[in-house]
PQR file with spaces between the fields and no chain letter, atoms N, CA, C, O and H, PARSE charges and radii, in Angstrom:
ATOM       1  N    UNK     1     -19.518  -11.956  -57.666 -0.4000 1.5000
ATOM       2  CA   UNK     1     -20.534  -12.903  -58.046 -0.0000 2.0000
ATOM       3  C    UNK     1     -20.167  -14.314  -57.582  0.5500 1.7000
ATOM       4  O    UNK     1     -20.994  -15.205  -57.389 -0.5500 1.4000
ATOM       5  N    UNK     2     -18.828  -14.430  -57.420 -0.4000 1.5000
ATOM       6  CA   UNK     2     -18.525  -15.820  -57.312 -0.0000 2.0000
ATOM       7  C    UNK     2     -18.216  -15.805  -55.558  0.5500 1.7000
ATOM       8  O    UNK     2     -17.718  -16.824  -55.080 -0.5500 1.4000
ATOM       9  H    UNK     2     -18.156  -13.706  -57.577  0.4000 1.0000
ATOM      10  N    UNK     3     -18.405  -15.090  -55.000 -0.4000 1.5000
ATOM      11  CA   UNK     3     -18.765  -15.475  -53.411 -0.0000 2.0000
ATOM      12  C    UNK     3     -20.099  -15.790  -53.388  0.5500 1.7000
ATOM      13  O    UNK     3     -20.342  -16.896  -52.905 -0.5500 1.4000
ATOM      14  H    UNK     3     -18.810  -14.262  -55.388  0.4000 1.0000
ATOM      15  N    UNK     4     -21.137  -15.076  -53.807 -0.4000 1.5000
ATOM      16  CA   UNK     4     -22.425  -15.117  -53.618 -0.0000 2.0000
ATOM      17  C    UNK     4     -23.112  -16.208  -54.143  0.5500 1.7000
ATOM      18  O    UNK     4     -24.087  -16.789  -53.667 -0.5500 1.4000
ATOM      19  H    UNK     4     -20.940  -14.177  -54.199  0.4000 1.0000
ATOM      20  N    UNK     5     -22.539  -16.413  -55.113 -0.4000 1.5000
ATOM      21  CA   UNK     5     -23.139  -17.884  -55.465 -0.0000 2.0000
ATOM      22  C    UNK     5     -22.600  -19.546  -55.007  0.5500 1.7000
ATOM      23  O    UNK     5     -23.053  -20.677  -55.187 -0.5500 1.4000
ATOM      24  H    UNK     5     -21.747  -15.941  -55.500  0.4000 1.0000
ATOM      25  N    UNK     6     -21.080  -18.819  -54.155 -0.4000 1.5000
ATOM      26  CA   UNK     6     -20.552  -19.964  -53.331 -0.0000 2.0000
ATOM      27  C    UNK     6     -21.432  -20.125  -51.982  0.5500 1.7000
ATOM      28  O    UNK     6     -21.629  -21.209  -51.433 -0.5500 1.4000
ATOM      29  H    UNK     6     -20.712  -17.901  -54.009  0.4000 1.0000
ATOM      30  N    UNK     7     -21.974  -18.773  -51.492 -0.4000 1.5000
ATOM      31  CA   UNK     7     -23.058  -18.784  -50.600 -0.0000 2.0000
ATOM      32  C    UNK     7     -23.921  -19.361  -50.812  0.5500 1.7000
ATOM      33  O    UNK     7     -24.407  -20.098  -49.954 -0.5500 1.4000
ATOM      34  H    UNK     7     -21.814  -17.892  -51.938  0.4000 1.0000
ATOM      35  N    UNK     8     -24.467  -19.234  -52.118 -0.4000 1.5000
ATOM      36  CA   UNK     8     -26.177  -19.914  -51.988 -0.0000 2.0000
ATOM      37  C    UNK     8     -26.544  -21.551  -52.252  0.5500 1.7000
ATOM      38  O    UNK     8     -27.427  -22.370  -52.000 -0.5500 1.4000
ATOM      39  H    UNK     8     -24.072  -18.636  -52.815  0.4000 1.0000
ATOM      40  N    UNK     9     -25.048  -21.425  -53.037 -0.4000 1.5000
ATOM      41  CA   UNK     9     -24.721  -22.905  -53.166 -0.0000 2.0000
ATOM      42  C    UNK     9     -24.512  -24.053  -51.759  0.5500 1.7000
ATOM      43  O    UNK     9     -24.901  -25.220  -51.718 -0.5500 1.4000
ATOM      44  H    UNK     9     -24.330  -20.760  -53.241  0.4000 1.0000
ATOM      45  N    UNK    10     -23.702  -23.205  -50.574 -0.4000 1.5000
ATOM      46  CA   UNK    10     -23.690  -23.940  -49.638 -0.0000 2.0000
ATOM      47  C    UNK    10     -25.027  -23.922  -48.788  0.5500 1.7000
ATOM      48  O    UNK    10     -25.343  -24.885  -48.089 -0.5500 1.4000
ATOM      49  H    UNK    10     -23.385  -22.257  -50.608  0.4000 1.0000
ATOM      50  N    UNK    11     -25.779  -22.798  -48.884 -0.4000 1.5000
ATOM      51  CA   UNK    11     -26.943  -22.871  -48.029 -0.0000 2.0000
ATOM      52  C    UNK    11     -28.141  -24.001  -48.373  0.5500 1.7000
ATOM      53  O    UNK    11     -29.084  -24.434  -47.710 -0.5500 1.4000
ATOM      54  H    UNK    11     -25.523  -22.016  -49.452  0.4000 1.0000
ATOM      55  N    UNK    12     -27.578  -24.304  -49.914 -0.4000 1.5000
ATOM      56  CA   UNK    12     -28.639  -25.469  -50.429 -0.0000 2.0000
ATOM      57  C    UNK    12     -28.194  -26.566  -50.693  0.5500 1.7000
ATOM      58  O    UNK    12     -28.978  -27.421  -51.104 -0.5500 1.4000
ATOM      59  H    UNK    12     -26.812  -23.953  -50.452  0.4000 1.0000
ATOM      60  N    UNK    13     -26.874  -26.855  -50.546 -0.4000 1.5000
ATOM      61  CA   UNK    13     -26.609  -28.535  -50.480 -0.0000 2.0000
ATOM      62  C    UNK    13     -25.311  -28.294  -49.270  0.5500 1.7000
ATOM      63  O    UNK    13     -24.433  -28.974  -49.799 -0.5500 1.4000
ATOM      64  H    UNK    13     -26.236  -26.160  -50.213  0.4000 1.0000
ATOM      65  N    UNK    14     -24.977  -28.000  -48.589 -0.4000 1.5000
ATOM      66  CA   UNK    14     -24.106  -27.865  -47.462 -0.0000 2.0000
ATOM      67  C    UNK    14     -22.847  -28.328  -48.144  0.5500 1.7000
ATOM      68  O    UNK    14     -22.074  -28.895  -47.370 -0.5500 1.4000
ATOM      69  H    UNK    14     -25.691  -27.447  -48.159  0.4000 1.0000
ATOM      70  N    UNK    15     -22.490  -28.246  -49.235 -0.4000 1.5000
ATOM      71  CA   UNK    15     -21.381  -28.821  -49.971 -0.0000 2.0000
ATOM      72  C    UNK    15     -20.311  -27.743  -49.919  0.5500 1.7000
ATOM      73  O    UNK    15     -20.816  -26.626  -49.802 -0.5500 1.4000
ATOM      74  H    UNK    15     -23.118  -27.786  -49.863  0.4000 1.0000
ATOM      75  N    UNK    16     -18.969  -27.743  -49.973 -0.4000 1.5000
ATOM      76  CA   UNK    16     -18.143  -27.034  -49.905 -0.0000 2.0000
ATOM      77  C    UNK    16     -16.966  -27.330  -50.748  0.5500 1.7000
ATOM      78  O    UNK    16     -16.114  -26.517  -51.108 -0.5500 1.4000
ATOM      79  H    UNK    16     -18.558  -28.650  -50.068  0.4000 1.0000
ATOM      80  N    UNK    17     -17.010  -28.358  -50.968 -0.4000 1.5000
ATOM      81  CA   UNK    17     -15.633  -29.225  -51.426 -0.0000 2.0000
ATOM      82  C    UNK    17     -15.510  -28.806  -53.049  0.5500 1.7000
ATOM      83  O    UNK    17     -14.471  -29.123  -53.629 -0.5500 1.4000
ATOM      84  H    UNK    17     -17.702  -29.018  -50.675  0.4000 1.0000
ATOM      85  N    UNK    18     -16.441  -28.178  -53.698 -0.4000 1.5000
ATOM      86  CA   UNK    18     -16.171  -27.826  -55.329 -0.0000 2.0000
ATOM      87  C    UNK    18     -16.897  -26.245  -55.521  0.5500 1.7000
ATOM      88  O    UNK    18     -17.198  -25.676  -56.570 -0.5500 1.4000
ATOM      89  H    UNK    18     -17.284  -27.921  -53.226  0.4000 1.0000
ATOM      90  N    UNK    19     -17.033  -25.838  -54.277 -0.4000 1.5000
ATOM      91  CA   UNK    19     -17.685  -24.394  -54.701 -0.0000 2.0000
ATOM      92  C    UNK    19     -16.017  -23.682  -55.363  0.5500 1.7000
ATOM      93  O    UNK    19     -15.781  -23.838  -56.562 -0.5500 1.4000
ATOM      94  H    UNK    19     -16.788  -26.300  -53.425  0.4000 1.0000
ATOM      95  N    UNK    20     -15.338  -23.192  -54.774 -0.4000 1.5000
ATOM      96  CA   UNK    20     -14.499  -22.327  -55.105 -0.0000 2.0000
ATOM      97  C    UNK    20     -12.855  -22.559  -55.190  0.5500 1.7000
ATOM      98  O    UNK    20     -12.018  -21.726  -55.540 -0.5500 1.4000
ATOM      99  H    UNK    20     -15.530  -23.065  -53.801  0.4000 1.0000
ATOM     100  N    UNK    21     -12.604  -24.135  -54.706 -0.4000 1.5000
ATOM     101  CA   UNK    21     -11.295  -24.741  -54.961 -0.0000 2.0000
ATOM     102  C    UNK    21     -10.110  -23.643  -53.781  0.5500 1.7000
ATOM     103  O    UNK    21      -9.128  -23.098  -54.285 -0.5500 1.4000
ATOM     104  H    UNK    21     -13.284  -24.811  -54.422  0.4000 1.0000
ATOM     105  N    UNK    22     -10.319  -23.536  -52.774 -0.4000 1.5000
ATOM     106  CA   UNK    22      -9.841  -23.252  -51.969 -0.0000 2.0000
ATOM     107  C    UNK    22      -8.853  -24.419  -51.408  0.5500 1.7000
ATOM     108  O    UNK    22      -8.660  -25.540  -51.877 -0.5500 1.4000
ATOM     109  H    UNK    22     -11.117  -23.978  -52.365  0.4000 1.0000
ATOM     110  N    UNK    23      -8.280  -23.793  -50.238 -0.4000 1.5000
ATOM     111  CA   UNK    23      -6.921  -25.254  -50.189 -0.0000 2.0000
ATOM     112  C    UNK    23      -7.180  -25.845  -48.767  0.5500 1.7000
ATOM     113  O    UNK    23      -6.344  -26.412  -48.063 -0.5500 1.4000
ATOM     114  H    UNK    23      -8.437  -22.882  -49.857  0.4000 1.0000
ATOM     115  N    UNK    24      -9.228  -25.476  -48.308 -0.4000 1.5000
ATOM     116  CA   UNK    24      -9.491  -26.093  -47.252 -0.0000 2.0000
ATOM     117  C    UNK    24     -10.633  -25.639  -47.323  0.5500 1.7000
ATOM     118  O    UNK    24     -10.819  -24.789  -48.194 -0.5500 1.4000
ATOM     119  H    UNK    24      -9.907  -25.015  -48.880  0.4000 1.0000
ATOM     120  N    UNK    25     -11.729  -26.015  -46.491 -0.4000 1.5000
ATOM     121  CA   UNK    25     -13.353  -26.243  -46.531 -0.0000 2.0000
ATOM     122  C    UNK    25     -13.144  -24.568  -45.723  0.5500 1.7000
ATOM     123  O    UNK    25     -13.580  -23.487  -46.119 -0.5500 1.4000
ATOM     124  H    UNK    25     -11.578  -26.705  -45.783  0.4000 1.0000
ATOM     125  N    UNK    26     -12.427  -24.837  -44.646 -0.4000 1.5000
ATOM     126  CA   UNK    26     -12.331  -24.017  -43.841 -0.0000 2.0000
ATOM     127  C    UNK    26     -12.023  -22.359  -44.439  0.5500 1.7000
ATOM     128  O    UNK    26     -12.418  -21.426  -43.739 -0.5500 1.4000
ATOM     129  H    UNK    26     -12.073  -25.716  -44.325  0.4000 1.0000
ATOM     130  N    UNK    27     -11.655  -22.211  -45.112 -0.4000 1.5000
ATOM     131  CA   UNK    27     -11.099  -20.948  -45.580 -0.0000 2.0000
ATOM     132  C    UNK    27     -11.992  -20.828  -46.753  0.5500 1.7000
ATOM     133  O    UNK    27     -11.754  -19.853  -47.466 -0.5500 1.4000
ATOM     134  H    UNK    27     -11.334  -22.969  -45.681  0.4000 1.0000
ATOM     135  N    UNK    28     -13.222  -21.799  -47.210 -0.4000 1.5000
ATOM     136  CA   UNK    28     -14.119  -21.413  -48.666 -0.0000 2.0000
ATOM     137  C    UNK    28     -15.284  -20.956  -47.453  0.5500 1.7000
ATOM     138  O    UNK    28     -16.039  -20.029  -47.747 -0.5500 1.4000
ATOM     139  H    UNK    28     -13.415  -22.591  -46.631  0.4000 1.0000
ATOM     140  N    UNK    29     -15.425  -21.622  -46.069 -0.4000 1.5000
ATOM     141  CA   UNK    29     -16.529  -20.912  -45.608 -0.0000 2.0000
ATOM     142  C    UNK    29     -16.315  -19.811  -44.862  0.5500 1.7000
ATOM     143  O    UNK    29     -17.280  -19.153  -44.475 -0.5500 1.4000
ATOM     144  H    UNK    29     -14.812  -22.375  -45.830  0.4000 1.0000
ATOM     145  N    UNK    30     -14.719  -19.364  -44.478 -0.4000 1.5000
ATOM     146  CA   UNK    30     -14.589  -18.256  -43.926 -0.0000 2.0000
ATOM     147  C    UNK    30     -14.848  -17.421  -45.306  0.5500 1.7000
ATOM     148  O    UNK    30     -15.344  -16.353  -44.945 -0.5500 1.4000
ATOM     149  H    UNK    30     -13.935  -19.898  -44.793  0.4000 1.0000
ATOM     150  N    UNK    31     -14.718  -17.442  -46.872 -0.4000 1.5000
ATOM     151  CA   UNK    31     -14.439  -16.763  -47.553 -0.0000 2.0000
ATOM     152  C    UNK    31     -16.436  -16.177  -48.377  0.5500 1.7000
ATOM     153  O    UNK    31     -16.820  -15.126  -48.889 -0.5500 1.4000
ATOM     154  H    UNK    31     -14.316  -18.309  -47.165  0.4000 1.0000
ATOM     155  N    UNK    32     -17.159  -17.544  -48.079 -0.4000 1.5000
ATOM     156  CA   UNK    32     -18.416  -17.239  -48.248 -0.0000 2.0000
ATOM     157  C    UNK    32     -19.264  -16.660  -46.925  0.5500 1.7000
ATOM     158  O    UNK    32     -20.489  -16.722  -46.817 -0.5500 1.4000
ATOM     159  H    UNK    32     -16.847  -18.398  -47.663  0.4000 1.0000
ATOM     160  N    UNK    33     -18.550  -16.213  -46.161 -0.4000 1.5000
ATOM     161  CA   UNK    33     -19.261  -15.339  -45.157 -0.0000 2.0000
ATOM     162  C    UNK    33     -20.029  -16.863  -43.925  0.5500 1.7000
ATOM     163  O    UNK    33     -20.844  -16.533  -43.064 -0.5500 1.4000
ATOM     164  H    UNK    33     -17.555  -16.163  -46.249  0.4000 1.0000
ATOM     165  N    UNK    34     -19.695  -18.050  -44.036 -0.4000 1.5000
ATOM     166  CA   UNK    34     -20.256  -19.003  -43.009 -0.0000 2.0000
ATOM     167  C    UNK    34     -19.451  -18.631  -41.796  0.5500 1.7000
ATOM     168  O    UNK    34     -18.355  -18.269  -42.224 -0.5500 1.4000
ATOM     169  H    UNK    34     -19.033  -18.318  -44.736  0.4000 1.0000
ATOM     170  N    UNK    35     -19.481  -18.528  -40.186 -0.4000 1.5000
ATOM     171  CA   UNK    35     -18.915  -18.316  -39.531 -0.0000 2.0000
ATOM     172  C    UNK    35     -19.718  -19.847  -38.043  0.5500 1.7000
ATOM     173  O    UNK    35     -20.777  -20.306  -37.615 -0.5500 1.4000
ATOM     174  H    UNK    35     -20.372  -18.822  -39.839  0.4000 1.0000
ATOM     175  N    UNK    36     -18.647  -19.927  -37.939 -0.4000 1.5000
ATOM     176  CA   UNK    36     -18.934  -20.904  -36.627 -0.0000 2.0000
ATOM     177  C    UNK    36     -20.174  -20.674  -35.995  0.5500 1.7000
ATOM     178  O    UNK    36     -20.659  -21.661  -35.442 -0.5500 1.4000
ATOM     179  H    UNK    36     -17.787  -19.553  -38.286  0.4000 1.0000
ATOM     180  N    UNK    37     -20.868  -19.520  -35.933 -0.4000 1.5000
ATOM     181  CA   UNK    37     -22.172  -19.391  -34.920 -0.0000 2.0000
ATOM     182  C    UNK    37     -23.092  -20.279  -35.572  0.5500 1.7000
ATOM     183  O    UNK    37     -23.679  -21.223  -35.043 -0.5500 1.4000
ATOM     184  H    UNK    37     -20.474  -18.718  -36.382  0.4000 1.0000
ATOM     185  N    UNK    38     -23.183  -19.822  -36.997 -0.4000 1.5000
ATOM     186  CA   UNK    38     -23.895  -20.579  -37.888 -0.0000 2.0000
ATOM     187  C    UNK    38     -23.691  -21.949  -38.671  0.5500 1.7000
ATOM     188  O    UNK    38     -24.383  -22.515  -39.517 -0.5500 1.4000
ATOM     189  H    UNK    38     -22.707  -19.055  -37.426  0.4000 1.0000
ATOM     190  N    UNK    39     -22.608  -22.234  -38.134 -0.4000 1.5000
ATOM     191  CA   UNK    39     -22.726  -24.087  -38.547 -0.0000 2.0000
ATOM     192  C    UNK    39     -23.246  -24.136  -37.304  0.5500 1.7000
ATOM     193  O    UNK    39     -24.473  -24.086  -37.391 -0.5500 1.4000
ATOM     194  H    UNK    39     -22.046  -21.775  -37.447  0.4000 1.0000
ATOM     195  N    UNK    40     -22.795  -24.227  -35.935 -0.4000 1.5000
ATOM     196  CA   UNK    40     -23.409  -24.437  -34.404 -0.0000 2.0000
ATOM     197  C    UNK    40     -24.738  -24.305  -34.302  0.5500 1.7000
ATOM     198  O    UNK    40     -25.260  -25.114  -33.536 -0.5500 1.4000
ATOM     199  H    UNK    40     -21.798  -24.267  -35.865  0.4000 1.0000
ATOM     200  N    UNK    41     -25.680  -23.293  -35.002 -0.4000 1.5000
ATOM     201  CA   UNK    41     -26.389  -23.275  -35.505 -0.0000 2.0000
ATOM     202  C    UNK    41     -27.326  -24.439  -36.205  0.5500 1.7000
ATOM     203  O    UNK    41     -28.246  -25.045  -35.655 -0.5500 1.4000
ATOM     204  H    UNK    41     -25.256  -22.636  -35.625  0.4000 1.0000
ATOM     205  N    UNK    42     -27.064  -24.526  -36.965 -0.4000 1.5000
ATOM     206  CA   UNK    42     -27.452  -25.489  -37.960 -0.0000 2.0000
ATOM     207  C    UNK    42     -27.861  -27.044  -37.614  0.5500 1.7000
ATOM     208  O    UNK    42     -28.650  -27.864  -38.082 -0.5500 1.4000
ATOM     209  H    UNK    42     -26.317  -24.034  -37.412  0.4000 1.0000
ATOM     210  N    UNK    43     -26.457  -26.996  -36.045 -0.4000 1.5000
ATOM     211  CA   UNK    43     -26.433  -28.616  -35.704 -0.0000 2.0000
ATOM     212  C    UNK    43     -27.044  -28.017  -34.745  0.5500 1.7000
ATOM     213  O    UNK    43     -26.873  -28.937  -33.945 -0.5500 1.4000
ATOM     214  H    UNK    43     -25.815  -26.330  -35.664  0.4000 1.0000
ATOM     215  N    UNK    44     -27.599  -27.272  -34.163 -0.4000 1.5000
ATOM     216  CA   UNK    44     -28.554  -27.326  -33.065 -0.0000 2.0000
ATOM     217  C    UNK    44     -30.258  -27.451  -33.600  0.5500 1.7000
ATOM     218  O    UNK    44     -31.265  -27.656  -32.921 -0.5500 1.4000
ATOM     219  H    UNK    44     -27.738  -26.525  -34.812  0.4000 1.0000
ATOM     220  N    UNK    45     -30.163  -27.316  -34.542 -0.4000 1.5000
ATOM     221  CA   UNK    45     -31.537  -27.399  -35.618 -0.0000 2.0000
ATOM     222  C    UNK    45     -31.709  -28.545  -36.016  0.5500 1.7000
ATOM     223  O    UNK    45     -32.827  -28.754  -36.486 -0.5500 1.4000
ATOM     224  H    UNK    45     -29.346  -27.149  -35.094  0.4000 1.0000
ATOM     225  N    UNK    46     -30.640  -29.818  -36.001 -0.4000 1.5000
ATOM     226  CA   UNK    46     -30.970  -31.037  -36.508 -0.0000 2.0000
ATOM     227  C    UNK    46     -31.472  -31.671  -35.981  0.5500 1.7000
ATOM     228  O    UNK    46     -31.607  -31.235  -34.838 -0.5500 1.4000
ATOM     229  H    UNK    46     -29.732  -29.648  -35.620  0.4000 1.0000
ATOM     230  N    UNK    47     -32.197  -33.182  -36.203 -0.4000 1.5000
ATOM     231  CA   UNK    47     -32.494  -34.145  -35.653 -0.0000 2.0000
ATOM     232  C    UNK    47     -32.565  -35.433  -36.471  0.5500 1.7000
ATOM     233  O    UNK    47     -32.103  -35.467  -37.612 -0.5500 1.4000
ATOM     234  H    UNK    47     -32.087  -33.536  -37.132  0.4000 1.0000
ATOM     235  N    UNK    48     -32.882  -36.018  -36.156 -0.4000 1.5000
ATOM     236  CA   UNK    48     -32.926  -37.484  -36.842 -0.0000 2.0000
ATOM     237  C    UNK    48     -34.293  -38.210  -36.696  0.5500 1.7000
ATOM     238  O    UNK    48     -34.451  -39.332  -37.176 -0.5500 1.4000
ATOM     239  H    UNK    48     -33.257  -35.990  -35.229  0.4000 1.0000
């Protein structure tokens, strides 16, 4: 339960830093299933 809601949590405020207290952003989004295609992703979707 507590991956899945670290998931839905990041898909709706892109926040990472208090989902799951990991000892890097990097290893809470390898651990909620985010993978590099999909941040690359994400910034190819932005604009200003």
């Amino acid at each position: 339960m507590c991956k899945t809601c670290g998931y839905w949590h990041y898909q709706q405020y892109k926040d990472v830093e208090e989902i799951v207290n990991h000892s890097s952003p990097s290893v809470t989004l390898r651990y909620i299933g985010i993978n590099q295609d999909n941040i690359d992703k994400s910034y190819m979707n932005f604009s200003l």
